[in-house]
HTML snippet that shows the backbone in 3Dmol.js (N, CA, C, O; Angstrom):
<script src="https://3Dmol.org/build/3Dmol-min.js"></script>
<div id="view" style="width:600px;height:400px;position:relative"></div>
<script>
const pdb = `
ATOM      1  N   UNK A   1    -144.359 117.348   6.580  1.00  0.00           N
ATOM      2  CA  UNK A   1    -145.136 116.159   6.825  1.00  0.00           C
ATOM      3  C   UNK A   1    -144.792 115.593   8.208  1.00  0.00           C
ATOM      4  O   UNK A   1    -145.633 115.173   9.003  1.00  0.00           O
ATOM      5  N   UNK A   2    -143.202 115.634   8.451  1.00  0.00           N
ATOM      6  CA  UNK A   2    -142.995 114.851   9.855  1.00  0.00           C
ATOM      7  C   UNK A   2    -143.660 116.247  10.965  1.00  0.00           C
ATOM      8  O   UNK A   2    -144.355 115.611  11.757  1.00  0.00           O
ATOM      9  N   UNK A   3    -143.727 117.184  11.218  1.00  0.00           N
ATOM     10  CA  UNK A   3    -144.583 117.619  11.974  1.00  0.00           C
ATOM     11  C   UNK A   3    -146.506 117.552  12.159  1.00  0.00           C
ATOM     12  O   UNK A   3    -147.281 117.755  13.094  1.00  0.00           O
ATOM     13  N   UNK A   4    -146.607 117.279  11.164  1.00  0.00           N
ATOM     14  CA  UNK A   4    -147.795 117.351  10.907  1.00  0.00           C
ATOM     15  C   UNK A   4    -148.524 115.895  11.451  1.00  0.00           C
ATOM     16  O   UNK A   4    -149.579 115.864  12.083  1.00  0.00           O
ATOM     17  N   UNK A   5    -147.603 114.534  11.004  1.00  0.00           N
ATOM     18  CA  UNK A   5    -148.059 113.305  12.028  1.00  0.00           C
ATOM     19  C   UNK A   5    -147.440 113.171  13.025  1.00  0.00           C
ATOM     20  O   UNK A   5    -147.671 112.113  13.611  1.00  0.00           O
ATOM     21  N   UNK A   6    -146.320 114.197  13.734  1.00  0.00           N
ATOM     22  CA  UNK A   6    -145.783 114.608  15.079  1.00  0.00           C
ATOM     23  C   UNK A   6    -147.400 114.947  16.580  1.00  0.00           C
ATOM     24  O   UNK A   6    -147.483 114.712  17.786  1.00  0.00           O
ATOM     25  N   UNK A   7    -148.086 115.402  15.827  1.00  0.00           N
ATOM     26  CA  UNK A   7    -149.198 115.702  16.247  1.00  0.00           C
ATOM     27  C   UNK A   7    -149.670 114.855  17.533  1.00  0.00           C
ATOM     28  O   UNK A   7    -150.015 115.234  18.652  1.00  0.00           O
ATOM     29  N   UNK A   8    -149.561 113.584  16.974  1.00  0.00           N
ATOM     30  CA  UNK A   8    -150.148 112.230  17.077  1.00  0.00           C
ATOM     31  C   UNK A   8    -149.141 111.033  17.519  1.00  0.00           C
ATOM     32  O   UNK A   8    -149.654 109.915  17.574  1.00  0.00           O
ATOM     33  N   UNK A   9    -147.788 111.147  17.834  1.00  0.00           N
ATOM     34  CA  UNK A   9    -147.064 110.091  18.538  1.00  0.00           C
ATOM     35  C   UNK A   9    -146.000 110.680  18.037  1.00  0.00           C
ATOM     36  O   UNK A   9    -145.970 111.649  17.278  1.00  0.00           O
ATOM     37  N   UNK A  10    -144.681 109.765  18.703  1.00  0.00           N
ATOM     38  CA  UNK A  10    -143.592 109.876  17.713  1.00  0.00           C
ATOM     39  C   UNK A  10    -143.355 109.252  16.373  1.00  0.00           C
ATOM     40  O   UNK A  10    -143.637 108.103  16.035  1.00  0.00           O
ATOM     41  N   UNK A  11    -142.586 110.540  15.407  1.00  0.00           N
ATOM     42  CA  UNK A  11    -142.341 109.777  14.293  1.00  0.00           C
ATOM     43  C   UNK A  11    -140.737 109.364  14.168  1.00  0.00           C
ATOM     44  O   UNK A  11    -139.770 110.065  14.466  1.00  0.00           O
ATOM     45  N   UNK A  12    -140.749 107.987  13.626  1.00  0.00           N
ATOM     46  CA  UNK A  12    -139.278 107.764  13.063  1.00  0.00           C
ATOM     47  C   UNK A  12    -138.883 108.050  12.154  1.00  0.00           C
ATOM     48  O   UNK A  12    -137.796 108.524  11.823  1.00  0.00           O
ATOM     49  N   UNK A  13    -139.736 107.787  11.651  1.00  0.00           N
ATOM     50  CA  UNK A  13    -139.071 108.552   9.911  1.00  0.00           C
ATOM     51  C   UNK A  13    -140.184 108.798   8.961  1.00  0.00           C
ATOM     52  O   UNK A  13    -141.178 108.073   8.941  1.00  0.00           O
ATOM     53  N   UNK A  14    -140.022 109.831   8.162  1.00  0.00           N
ATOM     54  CA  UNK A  14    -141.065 110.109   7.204  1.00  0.00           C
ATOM     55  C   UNK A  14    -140.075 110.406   5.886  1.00  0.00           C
ATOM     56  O   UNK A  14    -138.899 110.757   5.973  1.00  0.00           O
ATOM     57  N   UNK A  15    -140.846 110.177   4.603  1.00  0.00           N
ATOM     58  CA  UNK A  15    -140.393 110.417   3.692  1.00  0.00           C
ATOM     59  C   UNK A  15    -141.137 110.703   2.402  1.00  0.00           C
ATOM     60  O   UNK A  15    -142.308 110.333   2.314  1.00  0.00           O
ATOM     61  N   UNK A  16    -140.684 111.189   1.624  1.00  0.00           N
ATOM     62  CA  UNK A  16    -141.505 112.140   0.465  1.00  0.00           C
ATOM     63  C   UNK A  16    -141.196 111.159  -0.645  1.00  0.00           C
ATOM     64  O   UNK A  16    -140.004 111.459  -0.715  1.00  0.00           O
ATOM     65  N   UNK A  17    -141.346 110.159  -1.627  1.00  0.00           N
ATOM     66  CA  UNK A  17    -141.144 109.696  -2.669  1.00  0.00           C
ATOM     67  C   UNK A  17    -140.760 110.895  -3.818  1.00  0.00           C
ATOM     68  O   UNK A  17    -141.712 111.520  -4.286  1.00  0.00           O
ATOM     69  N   UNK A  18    -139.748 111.139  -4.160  1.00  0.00           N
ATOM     70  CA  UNK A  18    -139.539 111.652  -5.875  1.00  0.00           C
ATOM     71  C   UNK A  18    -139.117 110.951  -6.789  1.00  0.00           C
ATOM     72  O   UNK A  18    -138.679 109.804  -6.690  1.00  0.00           O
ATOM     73  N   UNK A  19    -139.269 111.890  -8.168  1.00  0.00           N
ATOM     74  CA  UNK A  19    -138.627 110.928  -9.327  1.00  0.00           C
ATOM     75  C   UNK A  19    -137.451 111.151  -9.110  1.00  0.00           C
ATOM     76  O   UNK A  19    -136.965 111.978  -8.337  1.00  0.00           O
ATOM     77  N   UNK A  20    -136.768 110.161 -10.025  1.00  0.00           N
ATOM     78  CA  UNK A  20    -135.613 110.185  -9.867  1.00  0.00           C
ATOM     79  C   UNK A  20    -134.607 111.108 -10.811  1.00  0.00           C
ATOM     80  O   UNK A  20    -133.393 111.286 -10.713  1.00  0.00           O
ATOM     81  N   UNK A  21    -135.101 111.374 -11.300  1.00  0.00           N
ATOM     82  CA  UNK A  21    -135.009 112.723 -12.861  1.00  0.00           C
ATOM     83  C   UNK A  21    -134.797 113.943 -12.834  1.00  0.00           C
ATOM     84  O   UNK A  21    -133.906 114.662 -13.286  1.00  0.00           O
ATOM     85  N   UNK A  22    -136.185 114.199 -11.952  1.00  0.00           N
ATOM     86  CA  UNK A  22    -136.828 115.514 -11.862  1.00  0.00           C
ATOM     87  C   UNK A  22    -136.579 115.972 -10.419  1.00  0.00           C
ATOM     88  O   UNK A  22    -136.532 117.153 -10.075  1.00  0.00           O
ATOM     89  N   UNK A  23    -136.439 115.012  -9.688  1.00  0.00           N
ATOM     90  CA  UNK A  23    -136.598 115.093  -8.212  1.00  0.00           C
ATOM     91  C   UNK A  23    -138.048 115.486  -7.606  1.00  0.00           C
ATOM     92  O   UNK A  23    -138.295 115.505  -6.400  1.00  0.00           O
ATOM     93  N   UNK A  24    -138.904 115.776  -8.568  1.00  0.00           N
ATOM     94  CA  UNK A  24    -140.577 115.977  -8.111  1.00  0.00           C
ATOM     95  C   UNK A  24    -141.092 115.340  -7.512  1.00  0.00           C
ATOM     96  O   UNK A  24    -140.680 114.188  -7.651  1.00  0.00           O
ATOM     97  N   UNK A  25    -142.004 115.452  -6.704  1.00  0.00           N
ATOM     98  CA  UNK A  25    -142.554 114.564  -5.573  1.00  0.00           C
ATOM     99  C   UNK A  25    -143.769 113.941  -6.795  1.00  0.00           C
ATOM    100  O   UNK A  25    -144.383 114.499  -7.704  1.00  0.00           O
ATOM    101  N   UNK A  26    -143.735 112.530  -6.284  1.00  0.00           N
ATOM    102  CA  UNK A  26    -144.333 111.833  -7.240  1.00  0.00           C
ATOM    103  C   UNK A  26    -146.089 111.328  -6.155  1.00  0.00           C
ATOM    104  O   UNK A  26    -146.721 110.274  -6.230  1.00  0.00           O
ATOM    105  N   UNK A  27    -146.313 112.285  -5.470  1.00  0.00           N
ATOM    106  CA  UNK A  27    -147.398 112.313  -4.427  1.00  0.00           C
ATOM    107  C   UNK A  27    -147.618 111.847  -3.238  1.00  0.00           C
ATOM    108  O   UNK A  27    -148.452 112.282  -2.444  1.00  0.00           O
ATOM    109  N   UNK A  28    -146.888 110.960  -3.079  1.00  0.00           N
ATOM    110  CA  UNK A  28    -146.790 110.261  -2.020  1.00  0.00           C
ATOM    111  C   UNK A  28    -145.636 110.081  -1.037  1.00  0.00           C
ATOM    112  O   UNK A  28    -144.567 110.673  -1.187  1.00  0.00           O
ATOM    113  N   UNK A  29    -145.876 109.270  -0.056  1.00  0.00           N
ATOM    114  CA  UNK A  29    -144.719 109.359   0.813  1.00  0.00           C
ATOM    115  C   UNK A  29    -144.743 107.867   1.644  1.00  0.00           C
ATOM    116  O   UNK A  29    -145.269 106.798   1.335  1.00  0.00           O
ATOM    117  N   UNK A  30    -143.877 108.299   2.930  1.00  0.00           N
ATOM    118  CA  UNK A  30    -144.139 107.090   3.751  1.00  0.00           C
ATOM    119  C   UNK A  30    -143.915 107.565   5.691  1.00  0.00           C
ATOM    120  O   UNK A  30    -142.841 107.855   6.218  1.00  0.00           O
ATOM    121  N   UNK A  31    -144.685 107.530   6.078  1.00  0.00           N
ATOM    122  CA  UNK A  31    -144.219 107.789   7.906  1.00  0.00           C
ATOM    123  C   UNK A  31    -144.579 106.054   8.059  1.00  0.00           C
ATOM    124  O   UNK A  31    -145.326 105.165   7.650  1.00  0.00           O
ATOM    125  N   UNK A  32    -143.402 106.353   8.998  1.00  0.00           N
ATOM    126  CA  UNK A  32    -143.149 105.082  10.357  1.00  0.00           C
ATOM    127  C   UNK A  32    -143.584 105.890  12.032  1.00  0.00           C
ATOM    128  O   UNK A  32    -142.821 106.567  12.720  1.00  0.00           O
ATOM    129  N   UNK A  33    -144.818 105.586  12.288  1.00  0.00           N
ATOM    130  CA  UNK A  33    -144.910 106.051  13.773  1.00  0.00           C
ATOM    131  C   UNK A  33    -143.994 104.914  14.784  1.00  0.00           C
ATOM    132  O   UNK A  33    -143.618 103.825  14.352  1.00  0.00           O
ATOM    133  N   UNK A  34    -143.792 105.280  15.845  1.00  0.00           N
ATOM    134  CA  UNK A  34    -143.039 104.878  17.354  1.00  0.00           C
ATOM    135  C   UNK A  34    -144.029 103.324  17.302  1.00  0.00           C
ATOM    136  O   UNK A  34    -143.500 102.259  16.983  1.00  0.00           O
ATOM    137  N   UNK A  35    -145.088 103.403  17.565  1.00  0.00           N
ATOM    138  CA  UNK A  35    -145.979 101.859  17.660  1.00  0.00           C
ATOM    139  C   UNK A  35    -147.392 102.474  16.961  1.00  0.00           C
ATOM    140  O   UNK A  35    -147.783 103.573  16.566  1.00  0.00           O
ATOM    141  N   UNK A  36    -147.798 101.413  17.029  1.00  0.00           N
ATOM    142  CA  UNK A  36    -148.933 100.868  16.525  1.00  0.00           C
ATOM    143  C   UNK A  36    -150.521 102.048  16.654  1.00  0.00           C
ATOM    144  O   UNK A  36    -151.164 102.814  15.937  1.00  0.00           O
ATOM    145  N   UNK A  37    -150.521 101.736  17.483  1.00  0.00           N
ATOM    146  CA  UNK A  37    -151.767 102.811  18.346  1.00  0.00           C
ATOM    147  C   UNK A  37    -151.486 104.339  17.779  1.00  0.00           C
ATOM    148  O   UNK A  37    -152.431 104.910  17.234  1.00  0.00           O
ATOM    149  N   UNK A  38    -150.178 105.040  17.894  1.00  0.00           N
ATOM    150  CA  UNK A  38    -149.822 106.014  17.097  1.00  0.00           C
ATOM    151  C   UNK A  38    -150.031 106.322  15.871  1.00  0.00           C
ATOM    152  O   UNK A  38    -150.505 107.403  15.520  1.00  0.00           O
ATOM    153  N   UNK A  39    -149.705 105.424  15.123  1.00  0.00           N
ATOM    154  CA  UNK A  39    -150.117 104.614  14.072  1.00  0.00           C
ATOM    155  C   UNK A  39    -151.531 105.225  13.415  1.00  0.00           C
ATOM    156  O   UNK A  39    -151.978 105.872  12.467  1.00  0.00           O
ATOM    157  N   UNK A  40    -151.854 104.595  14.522  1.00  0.00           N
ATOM    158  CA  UNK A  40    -153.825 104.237  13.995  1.00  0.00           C
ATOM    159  C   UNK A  40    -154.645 105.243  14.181  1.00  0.00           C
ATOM    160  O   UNK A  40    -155.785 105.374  13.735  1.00  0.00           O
ATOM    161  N   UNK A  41    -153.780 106.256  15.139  1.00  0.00           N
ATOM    162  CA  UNK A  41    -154.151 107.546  15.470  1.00  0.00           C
ATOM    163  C   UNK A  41    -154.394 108.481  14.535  1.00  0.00           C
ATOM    164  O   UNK A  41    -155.477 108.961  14.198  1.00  0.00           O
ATOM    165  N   UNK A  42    -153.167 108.734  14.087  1.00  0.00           N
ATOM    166  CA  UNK A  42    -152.775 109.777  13.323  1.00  0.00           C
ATOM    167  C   UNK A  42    -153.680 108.999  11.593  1.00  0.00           C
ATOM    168  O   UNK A  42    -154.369 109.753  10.906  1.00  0.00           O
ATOM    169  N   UNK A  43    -153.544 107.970  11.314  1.00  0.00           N
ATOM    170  CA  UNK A  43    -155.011 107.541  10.202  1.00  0.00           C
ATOM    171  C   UNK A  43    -155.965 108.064  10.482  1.00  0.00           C
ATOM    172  O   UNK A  43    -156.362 108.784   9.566  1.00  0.00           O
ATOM    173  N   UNK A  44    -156.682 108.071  11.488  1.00  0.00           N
ATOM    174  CA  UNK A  44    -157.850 108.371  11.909  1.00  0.00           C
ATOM    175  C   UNK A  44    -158.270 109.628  11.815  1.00  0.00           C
ATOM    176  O   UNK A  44    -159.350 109.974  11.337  1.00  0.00           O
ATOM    177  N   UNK A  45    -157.365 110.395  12.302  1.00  0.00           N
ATOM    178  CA  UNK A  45    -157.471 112.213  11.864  1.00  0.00           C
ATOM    179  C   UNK A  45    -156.741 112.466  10.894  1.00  0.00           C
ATOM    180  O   UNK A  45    -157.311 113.387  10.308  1.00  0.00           O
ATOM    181  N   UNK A  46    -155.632 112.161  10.251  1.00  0.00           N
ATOM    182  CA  UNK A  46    -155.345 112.888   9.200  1.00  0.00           C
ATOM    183  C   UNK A  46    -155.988 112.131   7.407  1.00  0.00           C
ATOM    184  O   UNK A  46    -155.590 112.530   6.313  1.00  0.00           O
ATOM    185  N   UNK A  47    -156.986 111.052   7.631  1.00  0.00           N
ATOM    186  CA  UNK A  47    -157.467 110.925   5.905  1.00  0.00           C
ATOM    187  C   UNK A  47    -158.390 111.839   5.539  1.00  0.00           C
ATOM    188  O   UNK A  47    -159.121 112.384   6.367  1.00  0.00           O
ATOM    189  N   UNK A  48    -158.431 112.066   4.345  1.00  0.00           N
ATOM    190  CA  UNK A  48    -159.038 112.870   4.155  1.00  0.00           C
ATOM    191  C   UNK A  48    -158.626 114.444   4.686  1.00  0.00           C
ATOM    192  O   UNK A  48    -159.394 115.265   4.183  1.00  0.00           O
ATOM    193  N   UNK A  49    -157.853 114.910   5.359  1.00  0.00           N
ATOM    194  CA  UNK A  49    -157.212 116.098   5.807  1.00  0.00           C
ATOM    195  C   UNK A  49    -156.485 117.029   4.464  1.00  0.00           C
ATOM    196  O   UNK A  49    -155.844 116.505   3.552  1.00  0.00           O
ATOM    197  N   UNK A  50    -156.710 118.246   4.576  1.00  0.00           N
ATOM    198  CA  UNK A  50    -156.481 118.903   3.428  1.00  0.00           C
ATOM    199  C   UNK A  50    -154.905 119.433   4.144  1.00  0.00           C
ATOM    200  O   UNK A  50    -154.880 119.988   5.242  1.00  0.00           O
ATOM    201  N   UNK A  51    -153.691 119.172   3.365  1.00  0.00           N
ATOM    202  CA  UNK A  51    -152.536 119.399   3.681  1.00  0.00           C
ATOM    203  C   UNK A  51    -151.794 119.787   2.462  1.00  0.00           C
ATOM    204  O   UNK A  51    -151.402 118.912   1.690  1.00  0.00           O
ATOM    205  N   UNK A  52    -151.552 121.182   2.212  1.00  0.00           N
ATOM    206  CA  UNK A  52    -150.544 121.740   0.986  1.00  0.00           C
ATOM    207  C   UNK A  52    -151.185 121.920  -0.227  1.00  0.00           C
ATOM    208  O   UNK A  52    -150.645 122.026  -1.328  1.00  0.00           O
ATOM    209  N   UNK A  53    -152.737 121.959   0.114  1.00  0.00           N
ATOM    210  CA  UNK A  53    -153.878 122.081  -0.801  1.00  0.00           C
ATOM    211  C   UNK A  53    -154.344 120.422  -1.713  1.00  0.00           C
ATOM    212  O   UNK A  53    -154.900 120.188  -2.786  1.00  0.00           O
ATOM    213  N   UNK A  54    -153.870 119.708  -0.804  1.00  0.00           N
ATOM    214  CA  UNK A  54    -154.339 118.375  -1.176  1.00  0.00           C
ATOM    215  C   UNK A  54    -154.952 117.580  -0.502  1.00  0.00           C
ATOM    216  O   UNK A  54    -154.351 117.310   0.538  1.00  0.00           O
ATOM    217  N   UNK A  55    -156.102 116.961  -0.654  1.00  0.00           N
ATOM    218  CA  UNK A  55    -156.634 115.794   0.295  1.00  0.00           C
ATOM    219  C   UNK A  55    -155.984 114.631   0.494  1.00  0.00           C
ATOM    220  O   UNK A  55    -155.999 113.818  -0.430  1.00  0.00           O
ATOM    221  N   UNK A  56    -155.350 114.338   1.609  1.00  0.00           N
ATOM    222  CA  UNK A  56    -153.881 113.367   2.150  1.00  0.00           C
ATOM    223  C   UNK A  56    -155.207 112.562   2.334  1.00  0.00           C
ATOM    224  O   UNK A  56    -156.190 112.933   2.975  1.00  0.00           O
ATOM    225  N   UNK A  57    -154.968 110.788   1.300  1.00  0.00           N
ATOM    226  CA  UNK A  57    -154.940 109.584   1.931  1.00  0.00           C
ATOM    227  C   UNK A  57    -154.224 108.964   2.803  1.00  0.00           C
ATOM    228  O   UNK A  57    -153.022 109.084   2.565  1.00  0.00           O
ATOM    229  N   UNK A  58    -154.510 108.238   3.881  1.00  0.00           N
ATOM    230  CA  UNK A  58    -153.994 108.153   5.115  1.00  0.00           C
ATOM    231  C   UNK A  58    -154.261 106.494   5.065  1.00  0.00           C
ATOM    232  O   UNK A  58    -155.436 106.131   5.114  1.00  0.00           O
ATOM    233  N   UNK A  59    -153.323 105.591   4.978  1.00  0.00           N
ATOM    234  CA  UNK A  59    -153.525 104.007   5.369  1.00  0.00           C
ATOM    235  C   UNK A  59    -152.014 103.572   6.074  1.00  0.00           C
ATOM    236  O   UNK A  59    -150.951 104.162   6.264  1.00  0.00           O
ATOM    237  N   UNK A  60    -152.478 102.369   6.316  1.00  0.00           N
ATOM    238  CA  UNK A  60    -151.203 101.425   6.708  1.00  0.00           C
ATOM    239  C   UNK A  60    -150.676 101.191   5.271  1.00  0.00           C
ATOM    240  O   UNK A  60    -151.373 101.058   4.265  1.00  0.00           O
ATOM    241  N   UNK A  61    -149.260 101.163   5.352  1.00  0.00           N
ATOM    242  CA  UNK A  61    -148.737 100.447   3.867  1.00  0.00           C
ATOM    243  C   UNK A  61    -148.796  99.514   3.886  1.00  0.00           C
ATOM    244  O   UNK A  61    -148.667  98.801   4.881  1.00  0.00           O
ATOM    245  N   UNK A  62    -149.014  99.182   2.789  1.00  0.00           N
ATOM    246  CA  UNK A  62    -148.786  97.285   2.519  1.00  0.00           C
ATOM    247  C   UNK A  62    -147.484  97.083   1.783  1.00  0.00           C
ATOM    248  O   UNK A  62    -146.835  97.953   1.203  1.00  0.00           O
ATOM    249  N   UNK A  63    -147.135  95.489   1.925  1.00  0.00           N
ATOM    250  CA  UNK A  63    -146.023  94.819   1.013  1.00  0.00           C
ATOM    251  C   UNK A  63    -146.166  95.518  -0.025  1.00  0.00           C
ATOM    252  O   UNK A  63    -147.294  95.980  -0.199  1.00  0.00           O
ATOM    253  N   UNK A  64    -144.898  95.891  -1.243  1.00  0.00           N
ATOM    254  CA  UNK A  64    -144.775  95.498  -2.379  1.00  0.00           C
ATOM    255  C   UNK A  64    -145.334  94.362  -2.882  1.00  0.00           C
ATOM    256  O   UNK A  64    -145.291  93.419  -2.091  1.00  0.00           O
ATOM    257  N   UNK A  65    -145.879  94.121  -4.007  1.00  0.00           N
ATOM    258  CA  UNK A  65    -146.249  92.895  -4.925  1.00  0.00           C
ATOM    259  C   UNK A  65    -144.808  92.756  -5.410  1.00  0.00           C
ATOM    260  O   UNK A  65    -143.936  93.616  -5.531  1.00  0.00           O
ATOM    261  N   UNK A  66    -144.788  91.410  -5.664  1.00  0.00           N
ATOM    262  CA  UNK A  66    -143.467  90.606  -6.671  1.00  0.00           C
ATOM    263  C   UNK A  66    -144.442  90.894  -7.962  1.00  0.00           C
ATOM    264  O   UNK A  66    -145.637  90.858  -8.258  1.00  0.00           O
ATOM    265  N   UNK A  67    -142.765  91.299  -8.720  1.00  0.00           N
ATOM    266  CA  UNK A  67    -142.812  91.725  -9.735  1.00  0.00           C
ATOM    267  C   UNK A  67    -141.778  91.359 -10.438  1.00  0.00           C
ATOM    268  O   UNK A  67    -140.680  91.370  -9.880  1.00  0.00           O
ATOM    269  N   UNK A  68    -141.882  90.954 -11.809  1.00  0.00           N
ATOM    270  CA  UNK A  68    -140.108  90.239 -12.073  1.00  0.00           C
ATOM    271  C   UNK A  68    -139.702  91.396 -12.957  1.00  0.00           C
ATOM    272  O   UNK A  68    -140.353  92.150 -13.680  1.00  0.00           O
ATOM    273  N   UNK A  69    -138.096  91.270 -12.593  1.00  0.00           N
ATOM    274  CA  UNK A  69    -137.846  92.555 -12.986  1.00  0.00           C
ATOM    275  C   UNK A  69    -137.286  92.595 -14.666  1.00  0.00           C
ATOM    276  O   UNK A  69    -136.971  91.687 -15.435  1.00  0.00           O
ATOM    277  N   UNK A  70    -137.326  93.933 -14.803  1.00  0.00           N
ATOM    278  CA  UNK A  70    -137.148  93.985 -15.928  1.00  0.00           C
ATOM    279  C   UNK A  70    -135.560  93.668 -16.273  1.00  0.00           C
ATOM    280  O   UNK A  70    -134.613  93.406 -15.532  1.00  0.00           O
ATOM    281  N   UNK A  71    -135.641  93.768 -17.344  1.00  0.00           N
ATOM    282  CA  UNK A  71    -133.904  94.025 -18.117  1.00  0.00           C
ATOM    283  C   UNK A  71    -133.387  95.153 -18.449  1.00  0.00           C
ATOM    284  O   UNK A  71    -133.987  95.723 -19.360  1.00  0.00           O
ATOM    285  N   UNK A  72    -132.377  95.740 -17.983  1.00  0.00           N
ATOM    286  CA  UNK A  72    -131.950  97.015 -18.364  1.00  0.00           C
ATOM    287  C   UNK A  72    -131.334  97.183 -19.811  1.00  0.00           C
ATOM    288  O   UNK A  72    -130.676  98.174 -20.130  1.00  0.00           O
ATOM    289  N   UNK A  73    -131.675  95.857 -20.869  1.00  0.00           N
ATOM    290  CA  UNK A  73    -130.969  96.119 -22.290  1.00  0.00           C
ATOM    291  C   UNK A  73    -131.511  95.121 -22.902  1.00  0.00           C
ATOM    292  O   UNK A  73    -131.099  93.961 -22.904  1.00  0.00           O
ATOM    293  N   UNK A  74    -132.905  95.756 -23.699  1.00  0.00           N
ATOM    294  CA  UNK A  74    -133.109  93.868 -24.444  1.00  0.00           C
ATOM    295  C   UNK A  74    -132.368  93.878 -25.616  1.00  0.00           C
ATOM    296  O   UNK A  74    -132.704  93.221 -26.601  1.00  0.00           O
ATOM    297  N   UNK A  75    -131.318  94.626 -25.570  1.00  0.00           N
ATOM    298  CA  UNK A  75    -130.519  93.686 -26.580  1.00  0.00           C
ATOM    299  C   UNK A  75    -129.534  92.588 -27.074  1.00  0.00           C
ATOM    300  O   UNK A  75    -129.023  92.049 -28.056  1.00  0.00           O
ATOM    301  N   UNK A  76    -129.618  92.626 -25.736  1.00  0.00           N
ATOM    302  CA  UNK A  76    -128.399  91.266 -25.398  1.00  0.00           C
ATOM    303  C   UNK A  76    -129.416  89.884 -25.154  1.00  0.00           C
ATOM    304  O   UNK A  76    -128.917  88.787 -24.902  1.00  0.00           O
TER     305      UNK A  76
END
`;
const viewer = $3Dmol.createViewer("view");
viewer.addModel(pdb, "pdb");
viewer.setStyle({}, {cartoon: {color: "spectrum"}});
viewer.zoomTo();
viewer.render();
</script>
């Protein structure tokens, strides 16, 4: 993946989301381009791009939503 939006600016970091279990990639990921424009670049040509036999959605991330967290024991 980090070569593939290398294409298009520098990347700082890219990363593959897995479970935490299985270690399987749970589909998604995350790149940080160098700035902005890089950024917007590499969206522009890679949505919709067929990569590893999959059609890669390509956006800016957004925030997390607040979410309250759970309890690790409702038995207490």
């Amino acid at each position: 993946m980090h070569n593939l939006f290398a294409q298009y600016g520098e990347v700082v970091s890219a990363v593959i989301i897995t479970d935490h279990y299985t270690g399987r990639s749970k589909g998604f990921g995350f790149v940080e381009m160098a700035n902005q424009r890089e950024g917007e670049t590499a969206i522009a040509e890679l949505d919709g791009f067929l990569f590893n036999g999959r059609n890669l959605r390509v956006n800016m991330a957004r925030p997390r939503t607040q979410r309250p967290r759970r309890r690790s024991n409702d038995w207490y």
